[in-house]
N, C-alpha and C positions, 0 to 999 in steps of 0.2 A: 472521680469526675461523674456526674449528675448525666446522662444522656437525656437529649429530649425527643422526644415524640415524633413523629412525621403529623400527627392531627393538632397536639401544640406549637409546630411550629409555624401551620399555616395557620391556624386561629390568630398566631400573635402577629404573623404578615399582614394576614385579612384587617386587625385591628391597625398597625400600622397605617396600611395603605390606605383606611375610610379616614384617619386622621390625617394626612395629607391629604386629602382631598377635600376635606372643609377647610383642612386651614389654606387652600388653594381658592375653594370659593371665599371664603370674607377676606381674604387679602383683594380678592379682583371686585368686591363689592365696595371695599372701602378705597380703593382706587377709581370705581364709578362713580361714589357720591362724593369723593374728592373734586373730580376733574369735570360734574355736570349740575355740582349742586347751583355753584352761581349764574350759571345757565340761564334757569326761568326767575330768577328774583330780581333781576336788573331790570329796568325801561331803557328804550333803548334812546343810545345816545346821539344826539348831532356831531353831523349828517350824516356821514357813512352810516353805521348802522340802519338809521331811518331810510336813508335813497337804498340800502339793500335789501332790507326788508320791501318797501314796495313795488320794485320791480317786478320781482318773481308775485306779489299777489294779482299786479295788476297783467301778468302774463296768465295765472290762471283763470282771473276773472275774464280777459276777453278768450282765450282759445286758438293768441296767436304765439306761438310757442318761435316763431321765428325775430321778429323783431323787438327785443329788448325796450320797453316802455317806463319813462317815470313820468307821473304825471300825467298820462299821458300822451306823451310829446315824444319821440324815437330816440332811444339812449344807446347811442351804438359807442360808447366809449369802449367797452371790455363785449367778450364774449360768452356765451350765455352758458355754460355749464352749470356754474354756481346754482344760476335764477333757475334753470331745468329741473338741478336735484331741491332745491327749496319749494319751487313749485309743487311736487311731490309730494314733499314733506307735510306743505300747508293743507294737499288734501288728503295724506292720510292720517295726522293730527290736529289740522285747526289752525287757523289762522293766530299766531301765538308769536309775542317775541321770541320765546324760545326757542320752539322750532324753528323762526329767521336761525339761529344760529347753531340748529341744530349740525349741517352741514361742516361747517367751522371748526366746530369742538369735537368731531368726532373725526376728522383728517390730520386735528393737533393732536389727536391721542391715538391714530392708528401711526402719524408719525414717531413718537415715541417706541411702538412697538416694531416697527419696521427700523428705527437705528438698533434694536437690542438684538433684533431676527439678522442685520449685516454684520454687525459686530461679532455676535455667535460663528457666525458663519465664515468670517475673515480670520479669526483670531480664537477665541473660549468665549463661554456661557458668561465668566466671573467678567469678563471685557461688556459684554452684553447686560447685562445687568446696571452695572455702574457706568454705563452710556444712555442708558434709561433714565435713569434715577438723574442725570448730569441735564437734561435735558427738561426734563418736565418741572426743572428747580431752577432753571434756569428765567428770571421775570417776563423778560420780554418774549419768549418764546408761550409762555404762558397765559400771558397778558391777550398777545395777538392770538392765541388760539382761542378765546373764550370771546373775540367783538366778529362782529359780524360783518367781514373785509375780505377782500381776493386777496390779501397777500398767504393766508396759511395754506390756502387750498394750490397755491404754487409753489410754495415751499416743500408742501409733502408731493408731486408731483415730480420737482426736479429731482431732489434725491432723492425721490422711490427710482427715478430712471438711472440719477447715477449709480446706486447700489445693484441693480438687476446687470449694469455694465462690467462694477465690478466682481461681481459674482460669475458672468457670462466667459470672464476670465479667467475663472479657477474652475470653467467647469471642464472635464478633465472629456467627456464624451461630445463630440461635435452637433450632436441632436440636443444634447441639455446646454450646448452654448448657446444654439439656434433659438432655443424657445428663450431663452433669458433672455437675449438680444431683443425678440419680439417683444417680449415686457416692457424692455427698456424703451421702445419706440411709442408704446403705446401711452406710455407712462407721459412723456412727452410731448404726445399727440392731445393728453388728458389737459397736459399743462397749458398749453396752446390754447385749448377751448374756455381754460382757467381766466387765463390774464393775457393770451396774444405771441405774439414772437419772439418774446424774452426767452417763453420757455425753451426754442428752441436753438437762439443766438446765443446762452450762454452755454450750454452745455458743448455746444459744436465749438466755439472761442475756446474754452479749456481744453478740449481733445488736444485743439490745433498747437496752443502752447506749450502745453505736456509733450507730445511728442517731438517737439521741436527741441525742448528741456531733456529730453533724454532719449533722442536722435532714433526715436520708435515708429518706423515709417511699416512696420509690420501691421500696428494695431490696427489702422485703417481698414485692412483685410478684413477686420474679424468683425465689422459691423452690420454685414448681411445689409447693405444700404438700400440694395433693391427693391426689397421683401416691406424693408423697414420704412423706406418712404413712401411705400404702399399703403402702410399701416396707417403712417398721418395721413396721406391722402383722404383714404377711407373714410378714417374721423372727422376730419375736420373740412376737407369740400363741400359735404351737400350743406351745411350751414351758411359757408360764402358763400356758397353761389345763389343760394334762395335770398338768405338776404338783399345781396346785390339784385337780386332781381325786385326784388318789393322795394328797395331805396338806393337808385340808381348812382348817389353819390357817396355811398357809404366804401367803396374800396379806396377812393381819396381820403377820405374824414379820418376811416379806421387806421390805414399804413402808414399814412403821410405824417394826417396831425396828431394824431394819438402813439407813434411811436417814434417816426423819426424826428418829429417836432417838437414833442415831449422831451425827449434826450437831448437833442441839438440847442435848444432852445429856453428861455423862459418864460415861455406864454402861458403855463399853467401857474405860472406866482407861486414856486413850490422853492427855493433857490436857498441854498444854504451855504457854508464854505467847505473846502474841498477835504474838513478832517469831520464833517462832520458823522460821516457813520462811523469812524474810530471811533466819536467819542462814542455813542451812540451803541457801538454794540458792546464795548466795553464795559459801560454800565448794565447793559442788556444781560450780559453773563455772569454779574457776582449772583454768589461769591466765588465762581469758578475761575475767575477769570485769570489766578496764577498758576495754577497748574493746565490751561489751555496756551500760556503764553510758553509755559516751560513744555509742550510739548510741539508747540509751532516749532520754535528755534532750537530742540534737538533733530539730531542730523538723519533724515529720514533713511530707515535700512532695506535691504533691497528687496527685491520680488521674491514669496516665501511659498510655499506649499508647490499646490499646482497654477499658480498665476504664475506668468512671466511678467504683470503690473506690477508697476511700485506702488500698493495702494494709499501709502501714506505720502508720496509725492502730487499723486491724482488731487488726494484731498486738499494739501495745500495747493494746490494750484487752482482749483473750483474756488476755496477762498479768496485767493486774490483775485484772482477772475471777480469775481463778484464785487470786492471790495473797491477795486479800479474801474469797474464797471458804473457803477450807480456812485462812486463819487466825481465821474466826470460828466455825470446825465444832470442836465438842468433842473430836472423835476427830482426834489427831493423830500420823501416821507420816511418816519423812523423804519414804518414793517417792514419797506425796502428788504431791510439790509437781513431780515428772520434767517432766508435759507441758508445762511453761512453759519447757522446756530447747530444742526445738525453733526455739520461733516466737524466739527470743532470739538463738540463734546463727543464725536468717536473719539480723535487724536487724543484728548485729554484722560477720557475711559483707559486708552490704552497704555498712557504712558503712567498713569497712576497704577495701574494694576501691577505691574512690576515696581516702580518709584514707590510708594506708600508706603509714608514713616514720620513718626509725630514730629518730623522738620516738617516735611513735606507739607503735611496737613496743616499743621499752623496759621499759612494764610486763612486758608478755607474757613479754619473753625473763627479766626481772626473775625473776617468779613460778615460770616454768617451770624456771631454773636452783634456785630456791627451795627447790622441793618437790624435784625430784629429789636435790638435796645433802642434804636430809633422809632421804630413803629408802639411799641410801647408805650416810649413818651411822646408821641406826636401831640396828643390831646395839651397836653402843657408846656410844648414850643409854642404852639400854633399862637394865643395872644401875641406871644415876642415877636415873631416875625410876620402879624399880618392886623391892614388894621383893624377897628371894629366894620359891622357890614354883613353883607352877604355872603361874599366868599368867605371870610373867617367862620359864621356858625354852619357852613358846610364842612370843614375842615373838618372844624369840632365835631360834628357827625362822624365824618371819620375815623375820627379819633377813637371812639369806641368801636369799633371795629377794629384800627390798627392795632388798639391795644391785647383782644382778644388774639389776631395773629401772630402779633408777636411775642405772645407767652409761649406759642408752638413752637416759635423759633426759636425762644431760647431756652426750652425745654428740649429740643435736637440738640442743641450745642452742648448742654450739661452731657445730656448721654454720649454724646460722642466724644466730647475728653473722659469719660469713665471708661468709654472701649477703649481709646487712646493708650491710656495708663496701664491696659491689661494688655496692651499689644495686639487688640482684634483693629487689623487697620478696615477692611470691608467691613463691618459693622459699624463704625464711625462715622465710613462717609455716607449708608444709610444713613442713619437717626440726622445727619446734619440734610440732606436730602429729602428725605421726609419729612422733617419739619418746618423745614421753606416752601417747600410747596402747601401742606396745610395754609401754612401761613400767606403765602399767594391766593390761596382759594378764598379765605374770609376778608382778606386785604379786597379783594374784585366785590362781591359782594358788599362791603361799605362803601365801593367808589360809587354805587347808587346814591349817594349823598350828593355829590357833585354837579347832579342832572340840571339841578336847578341853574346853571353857572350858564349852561347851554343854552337852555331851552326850559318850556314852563310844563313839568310832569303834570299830567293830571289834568292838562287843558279839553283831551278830546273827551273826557268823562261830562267835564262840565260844560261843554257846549253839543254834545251829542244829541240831547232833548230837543233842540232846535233842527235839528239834520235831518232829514226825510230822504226819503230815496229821489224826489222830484225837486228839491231844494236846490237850488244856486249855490254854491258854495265859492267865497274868492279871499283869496290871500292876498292882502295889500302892501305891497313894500320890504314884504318878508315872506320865507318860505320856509317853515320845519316840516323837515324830511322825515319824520315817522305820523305827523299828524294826519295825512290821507289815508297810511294803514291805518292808524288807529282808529278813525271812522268810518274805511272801507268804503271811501267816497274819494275821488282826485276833486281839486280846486282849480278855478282858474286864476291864473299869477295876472298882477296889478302892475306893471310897471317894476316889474322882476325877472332878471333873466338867470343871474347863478349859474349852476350848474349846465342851466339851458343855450346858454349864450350863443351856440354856434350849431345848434341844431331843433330851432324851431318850427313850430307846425306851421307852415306858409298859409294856412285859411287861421288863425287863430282862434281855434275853438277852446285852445286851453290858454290863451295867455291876452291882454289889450295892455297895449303897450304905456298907457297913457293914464293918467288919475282920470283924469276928462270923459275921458270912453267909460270907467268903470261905476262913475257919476251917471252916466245919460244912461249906462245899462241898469242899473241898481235902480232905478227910477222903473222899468218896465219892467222888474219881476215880479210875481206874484210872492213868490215863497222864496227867500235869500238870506244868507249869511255869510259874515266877512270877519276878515282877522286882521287888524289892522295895527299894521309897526308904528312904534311913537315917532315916528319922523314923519308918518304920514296922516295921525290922525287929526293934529289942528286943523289940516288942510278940511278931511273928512268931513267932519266937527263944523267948522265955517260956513261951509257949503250948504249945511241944511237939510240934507237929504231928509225922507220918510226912515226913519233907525230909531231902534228902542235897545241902548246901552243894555248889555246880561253882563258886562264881563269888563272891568275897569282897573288894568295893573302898570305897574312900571314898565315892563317888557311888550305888551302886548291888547288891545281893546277889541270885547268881539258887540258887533252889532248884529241884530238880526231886522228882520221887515216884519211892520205892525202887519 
C-alpha cells in the first residue's frame, strides 16, 4: 500500500475544495441568469404591471412616501411596501421596467430558497433540494414571480412566517423559539404591509383549525402573542395612521371595501365558479401535480424530531385554508391561489424522497415530455386553432420562442429516463426540473409577443417628441397603465374612470368627466396632447377642434396642438 503524504493530501483537498467552489459559483450564476434574464426584456404588460410600475415612480417623483398615487389620483387599494421597496429601486437603478419588477423576482427566488432552507431544516438537505427544484418548475409559481403584482411578494411573506412557526416548534431552547416566533410575526407584519389583512386572517384561520384538527390547545402558549403583536403594531401603525390622517376616508375604503367587500361581494367583477382555483392550481403545478396529489392523501405521520407539530398536518391545513378561503371570496384572480404552491411542493419533496421509482416518476416525466412537445409545436398548431389577424401572427411570434423552450424540456425528459434506467432517481427529477424551468424562462420571454393583444408597445416612444415637461397631456376614453411611466408624465383621464372609480380627486386636476369639458380645455392650451380611444375619436374628429393627427391606428389615435 502506497502511503500518502500530509502535503499531498492537502494539496489534493485544496484542489478539491477550489473545485467545489466554482462549480458552486456557475451553478448560482446560472441560476441568476435563469430566473432574471426575462426580467428586463419584457415591456410591461396591461395593467397590473403598468398601474405597478407607476405608483411607486410617481411616489418618488413627488416625495410623498405615504399616500399611494396612480395617476395621480390616491390609490389606497393595497398597502405600500411594494411601491417603498421599488421606489428604492428606481432610485438606485433608474427608472426601468425592470427594476418595476425587480422586487417581484427576487422574493419568488428568495422563496425558493427559503422552502429548501425549511425543508433542510424539517426533514434533510436531499428533501431540500427537491423542494427547490419542485417549485421554481412549477409554471405558475414562475410565471407570477417574474410580472409585476402583490401577489409573490405575499406569498413569500406568509410562508416565510409559516416556516419560522414551524421551525419555532422544533426549536428545542426557549430563546431560539422566541426569536423564531418574532420572525414569524414580522414575517406577517411584512405581509400586511404587502397586500393587507389576508396576511394575517389566514395564518391565524389555519392555527385555529389545526388545532381544533388535532385538539392542540398547547400551541396557543408558544406564540409569545404579546411580544408578537407588538411587532405588527410597530410595522404596520405609523403607516395607518398617517395615511388616515392625510385621507380621512381611507380606513372605510381600505377595511370595508377593499376587503370585506372584495370577499363578500362582487363589486370588483372579478367572480368565477367555486372550482375555479382547483382548476387553476392544478394546472399551475404540472407536471408535478401527481406526486403533490399522492402526497396530499397520504396519511400524514406524527410529530418528529424536537417538534411536538405535525408539520405535515399544519401543511395541509394552510392549504385548504387557503383553497376554501379564496374559493368562497367573490373577488377572483389566478395568483390568488400562488401561496398554496410552496407548502405543496414541501409535501411532495418529501414524499418523493423516500417514494422515488420509475412508477413513481412516470407521471412526471409523462407530463413534462407533454407540455414540452406542445410548446415545440405551438408554432404549427397555432393556424389550426386561431384565425388569420392579429392574435394568431402574435402566437406565431411565440412560437419561436416556445419552440426554443421546449427543446429544453425535452431534452430534461431524455436525460431523466437515462437516469431513470440507471436507477439514479435524484438525478432524474433534476434534469426533468431543470429543464422546465429553462424552458419557463424562454417561454416568459416570448410572451413579449403578446403585448400587442393589450396595449400598443412602442406608443410612448412615438409620441414622446411631442411631450414636454409643460405639455397637457389627456387620455381620452382610455387609460394604459405603463404609458405615464413610460413618459414620466401622469395624464389627465377624459371621461374615464377604471381603476379610479371610487377614489377620485374631488378638484379634478387629473380627471374631466365629460368629452365636453376636454373639448373647451383643449381649446385653451397652449401646448397639448391626447390619446384618444376609437370609441371616442369620431366624436373628437367631428368636433373640429385645433389637432394635427402624429399617430392613426386601429387601437388608438394621438393628436397633438398646432
Amino acid at each position: 500500500m502506497t502511503d500518502v503524504s500530509p502535503p499531498a493530501t492537502l494539496a489534493r483537498n485544496t484542489v478539491v475544495s477550489h473545485s467545489r467552489s466554482i462549480a458552486i459559483a456557475l451553478a448560482t450564476l446560472a441560476v441568476l441568469v435563469v430566473w432574471f434574464a426575462n426580467v428586463g426584456y419584457r415591456t410591461l404588460s396591461e395593467p397590473d404591471e403598468g398601474r405597478y410600475a407607476e405608483i411607486p415612480r410617481e411616489m418618488l417623483a413627488s416625495g410623498d412616501w405615504i399616500t399611494p398615487r396612480l395617476n395621480g389620483i390616491p390609490y389606497l387599494e393595497k398597502p405600500p411596501l411594494q411601491y417603498w421597496s421599488t421606489a428604492i429601486a428606481y432610485a438606485a437603478f433608474g427608472l426601468e421596467p425592470w427594476v418595476s419588477r425587480l422586487w417581484t423576482a427576487t422574493l419568488g427566488l428568495l422563496g425558493v430558497v427559503a422552502t429548501f432552507l425549511t425543508a433542510r431544516a424539517l426533514w434533510n438537505v436531499r428533501v431540500g433540494q427537491l423542494a427547490a427544484l419542485i417549485l421554481a418548475s412549477c409554471p405558475l409559481y414562475f410565471v407570477v414571480a417574474h410580472l409585476n403584482t402583490l401577489d409573490m411578494g405575499l406569498s413569500f411573506f406568509m410562508n416565510a412566517g409559516l416556516s419560522c412557526f414551524m421551525l419555532a416548534q422544533r426549536s428545542a431552547s426557549d430563546t431560539l423559539r422566541r426569536r423564531w416566533m418574532w420572525a414569524c410575526w414580522l414575517a406577517l407584519a411584512c405581509g400586511f404591509l404587502q397586500k393587507g389583512l389576508v396576511a394575517l386572517v389566514l395564518p391565524a384561520a389555519t392555527l385555529t383549525i389545526y388545532s381544533l384538527i388535532y385538539r392542540d390547545r398547547q400551541l396557543w402558549r408558544q406564540l409569545h402573542l404579546g411580544t408578537g403583536l407588538l411587532i405588527v403594531a410597530a410595522a404596520c401603525l405609523p403607516w395607518l395612521v398617517l395615511v388616515s390622517m392625510r385621507n380621512p376616508d381611507f380606513m372605510q375604503f381600505f377595511f370595508v371595501h377593499e376587503h370585506l367587500a372584495r370577499f363578500a361581494t362582487t363589486v370588483h367583477k372579478r367572480s368565477e365558479p367555486w372550482w375555479y382555483f382547483i382548476a387553476i392550481l392544478s394546472v399551475g403545478v404540472v407536471p408535478w401535480i401527481s406526486a403533490m396529489l399522492r402526497s396530499v392523501f397520504t396519511r400524514a405521520p406524527a410529530a418528529e424530531g424536537h417538534s411536538r407539530l405535525n408539520e405535515t398536518g399544519l401543511l395541509l391545513t394552510w392549504i385548504a385554508t387557503l383553497l376554501v378561503f379564496f374559493s368562497m371570496s367573490g373577488s377572483k384572480l389566478a395568483p390568488y391561489i400562488v401561496p398554496a404552491i410552496p407548502p405543496l411542493a414541501l409535501l411532495a419533496a418529501r414524499w418523493l424522497d423516500v417514494n422515488a421509482t420509475a412508477k413513481t416518476l412516470r407521471p412526471v416525466v409523462g407530463l413534462t415530455a407533454l407540455l414540452s412537445l406542445l410548446l415545440v409545436f405551438l408554432k404549427l398548431l397555432v393556424p389550426h386553432v386561431m384565425a388569420p389577424g392579429l392574435k394568431q401572427v402574435a402566437y406565431l411570434q411565440l412560437g419561436n420562442w416556445t419552440l426554443v423552450g421546449g427543446a429544453f424540456g425535452v431534452a430534461g425528459t431524455i436525460a431523466a429516463v437515462i437516469a431513470i434506467r440507471r436507477l439514479q432517481w435524484r438525478a432524474a427529477m433534476f434534469y426533468l426540473a431543470s429543464g422546465f424551468t429553462v424552458a419557463l424562462a424562454i417561454v416568459m420571454c416570448g410572451s413579449n409577443a403578446l403585448g400587442v393583444l393589450r396595449s400598443r408597445p412602442g406608443l410612448a416612444a412615438e409620441i414622446a417628441p411631442y411631450v414636454g415637461a409643460d405639455t397637457a397631456f389627456y387620455c381620452v376614453g382610455m387609460y394604459w397603465q405603463a404609458l405615464p411611466f413610460e413618459l414620466r408624465k401622469t395624464c389627465k383621464l377624459v371621461q374615464y374612470t377604471g381603476e379610479h372609480e371610487l377614489q377620485f380627486d374631488p378638484q379634478r386636476r387629473q380627471w374631466l368627466p365629460a368629452l365636453a369639458d376636454f373639448l373647451r380645455e383643449w381649446q385653451q392650451q397652449p401646448d397639448a396632447v391626447a390619446v384618444v380611444s376609437p370609441e371616442f375619436w369620431p366624436y373628437v374628429e367631428a368636433a373640429g377642434v385645433p389637432a394635427r393627427t402624429v399617430l392613426r391606428a386601429r387601437d388608438v389615435t394621438v393628436i397633438v396642438k398646432p
